[in-house]
N, C-alpha and C positions, 0 to 999 in steps of 0.2 A: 471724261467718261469713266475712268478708273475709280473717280472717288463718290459718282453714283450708285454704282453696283452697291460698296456695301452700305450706304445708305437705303439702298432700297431694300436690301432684303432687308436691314434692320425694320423698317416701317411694316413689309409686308407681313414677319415672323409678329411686330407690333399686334396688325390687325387681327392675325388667328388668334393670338393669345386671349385679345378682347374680345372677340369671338364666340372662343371657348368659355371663357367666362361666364358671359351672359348667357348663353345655351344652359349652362351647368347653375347658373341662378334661378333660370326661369324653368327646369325642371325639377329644384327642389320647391318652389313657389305654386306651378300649377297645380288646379286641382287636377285628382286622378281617383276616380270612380273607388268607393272602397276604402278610401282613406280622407274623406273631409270629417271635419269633427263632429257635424251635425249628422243623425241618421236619418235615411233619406223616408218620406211616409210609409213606402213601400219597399223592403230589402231587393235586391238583386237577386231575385231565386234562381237564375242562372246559374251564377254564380255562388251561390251557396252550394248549391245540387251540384255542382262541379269541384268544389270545395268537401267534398264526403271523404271520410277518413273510416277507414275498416280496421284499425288496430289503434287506442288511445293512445301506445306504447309511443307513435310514428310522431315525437317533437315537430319537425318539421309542417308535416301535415297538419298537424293541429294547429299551429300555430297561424298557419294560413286562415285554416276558418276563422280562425276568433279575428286575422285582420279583416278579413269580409264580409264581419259581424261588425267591424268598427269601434271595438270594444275601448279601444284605447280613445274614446270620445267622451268617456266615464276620467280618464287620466292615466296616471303610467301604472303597470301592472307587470306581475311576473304571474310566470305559472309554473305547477307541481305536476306531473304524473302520478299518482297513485297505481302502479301496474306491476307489483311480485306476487301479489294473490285478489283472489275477488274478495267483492267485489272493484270493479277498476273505477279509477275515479279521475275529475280532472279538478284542480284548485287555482283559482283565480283569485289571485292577492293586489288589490290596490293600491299603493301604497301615495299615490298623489291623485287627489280626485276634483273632478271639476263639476261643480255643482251642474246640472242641466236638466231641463223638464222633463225628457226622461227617468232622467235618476230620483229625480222628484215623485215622480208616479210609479217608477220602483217599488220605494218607500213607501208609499201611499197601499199600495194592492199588496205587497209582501212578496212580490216577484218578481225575479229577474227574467222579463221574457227571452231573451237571449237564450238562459239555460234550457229549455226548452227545444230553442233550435238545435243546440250543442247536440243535449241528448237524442234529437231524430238522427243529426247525419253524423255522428261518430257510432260506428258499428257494435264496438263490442266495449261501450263507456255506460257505468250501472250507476254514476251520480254528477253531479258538477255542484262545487261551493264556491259559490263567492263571497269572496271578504271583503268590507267596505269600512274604513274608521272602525267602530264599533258595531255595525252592522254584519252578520253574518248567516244565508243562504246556502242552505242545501237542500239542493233539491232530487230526488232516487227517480229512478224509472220507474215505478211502483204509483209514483205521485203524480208524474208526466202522463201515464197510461188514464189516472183515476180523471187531470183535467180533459182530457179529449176522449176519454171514453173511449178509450180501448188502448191500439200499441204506440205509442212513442213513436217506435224504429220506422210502422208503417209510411209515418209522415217523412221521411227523409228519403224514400225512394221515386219520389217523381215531383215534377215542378208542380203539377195540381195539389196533389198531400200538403206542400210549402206553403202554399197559396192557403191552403183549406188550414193549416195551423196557424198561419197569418192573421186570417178570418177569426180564430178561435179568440187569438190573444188581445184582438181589438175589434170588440164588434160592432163599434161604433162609426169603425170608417168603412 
């Protein structure tokens, strides 16, 4: 009986180890809302409207929207604050891009719909560039305001605005 004991716990400490493992596999494997490569028809306005940032200054927060834009579905990217004087700005640099129909229709319209979103629910953000290879987007709030006919900022304060910006940038679906 002596020389079961530590066999067994050797096998039982076995089991959690594989366990753990698999757990910890099959959480970096599942998908999780928010983060598949592909953007879904319809964003998450929940989620974005919950994603609102009131200072560009706040890395963290921002950084969140742009994962709940899914932006890293274009490829890997860093970003800039632009925030010791106005105008504030946010700069999205891509430096590994993955071609996708999206990006394709980008290209195509001359707009990154995303920026768009950025500047509704980022409070007190007056531009967003994005860099792509040779490709470079800036787009002011001046320019957001002129496509939706009137304010930007309005569209980021409720999930109908979201929706109704949604509408604007595709009005096909």
């Amino acid at each position: 009986m002596k020389k079961l004991g530590p066999a067994l716990i050797f096998v039982v400490i076995a089991a959690i180890m594989a366990y753990a493992g698999w757990s910890v596999a099959n959480s970096f494997n599942a998908p999780h809302p928010g983060t598949t490569p592909v953007m879904q028809n319809k964003p998450d306005f929940q989620a974005l409207y919950d994603a609102r940032v009131k200072y560009v200054g706040n890395n963290s927060e921002v950084g969140n929207l742009l994962n709940k834009l899914q932006l890293n579905r274009f490829g890997v990217y860093t970003i800039a604050l632009e925030t010791e004087k106005e105008p504030y700005g946010l700069i999205v640099n891509f430096s590994d891009i993955h071609i996708s129909a999206d990006l394709l229709k980008y290209r195509e319209k001359g707009q990154v719909d995303e920026a768009y979103y950025i500047l509704a629910l980022v409070e007190n953000l007056d531009y967003v560039e994005v860099r792509f290879e040779a490709y470079n987007l800036r787009m002011t709030v001046e320019e957001a305001n002129a496509f939706v006919n009137g304010n930007i900022k309005d569209y980021g304060q409720s999930l109908q605005k979201l929706e109704e910006l949604h509408a604007l940038l595709n009005p096909s679906k």
